[in-house]
C-alpha positions in Angstrom: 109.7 80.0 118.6 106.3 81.1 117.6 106.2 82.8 113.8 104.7 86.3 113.6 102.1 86.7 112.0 102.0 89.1 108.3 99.5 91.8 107.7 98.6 90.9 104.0 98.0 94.5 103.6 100.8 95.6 105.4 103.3 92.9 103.3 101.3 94.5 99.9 102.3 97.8 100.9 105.9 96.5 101.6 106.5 94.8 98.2 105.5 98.2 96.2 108.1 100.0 97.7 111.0 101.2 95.1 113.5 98.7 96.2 116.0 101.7 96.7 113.7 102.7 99.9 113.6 98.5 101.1 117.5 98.3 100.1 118.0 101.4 103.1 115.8 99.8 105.5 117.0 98.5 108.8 116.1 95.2 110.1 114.2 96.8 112.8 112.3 99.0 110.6 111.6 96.6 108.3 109.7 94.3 110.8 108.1 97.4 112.6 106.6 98.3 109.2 105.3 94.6 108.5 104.5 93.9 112.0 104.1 96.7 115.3 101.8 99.1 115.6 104.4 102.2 116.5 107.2 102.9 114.5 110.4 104.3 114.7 110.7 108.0 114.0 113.6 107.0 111.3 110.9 104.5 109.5 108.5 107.7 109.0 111.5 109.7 107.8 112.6 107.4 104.9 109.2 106.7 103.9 107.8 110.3 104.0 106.9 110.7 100.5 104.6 107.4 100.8 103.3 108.8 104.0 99.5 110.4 103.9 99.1 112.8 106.8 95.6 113.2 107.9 
């Protein structure tokens, strides 16, 4: 089984997260926020107040 590989950024970003947001996080969404390039719309919607729209 090859291991994925982790985003340092991505894992940095993950570990300042108010563990109340982690804690409601779905195994899914967590590893679409440390590893895929599209996430799920319920990821965007729990982390909306950490999300910057351009």
């Amino acid at each position: 089984m090859s291991e994925k590989k982790i985003d340092k950024e991505r894992q940095n970003s993950y570990d300042s997260l108010p563990p109340s947001i982690k804690e409601n996080l779905t195994q899914e969404e967590k590893e679409a926020f440390l590893y895929k390039a599209v996430w799920p719309e319920s990821l965007f919607e729990k982390l909306d107040e950490f999300i910057i729209k351009e």
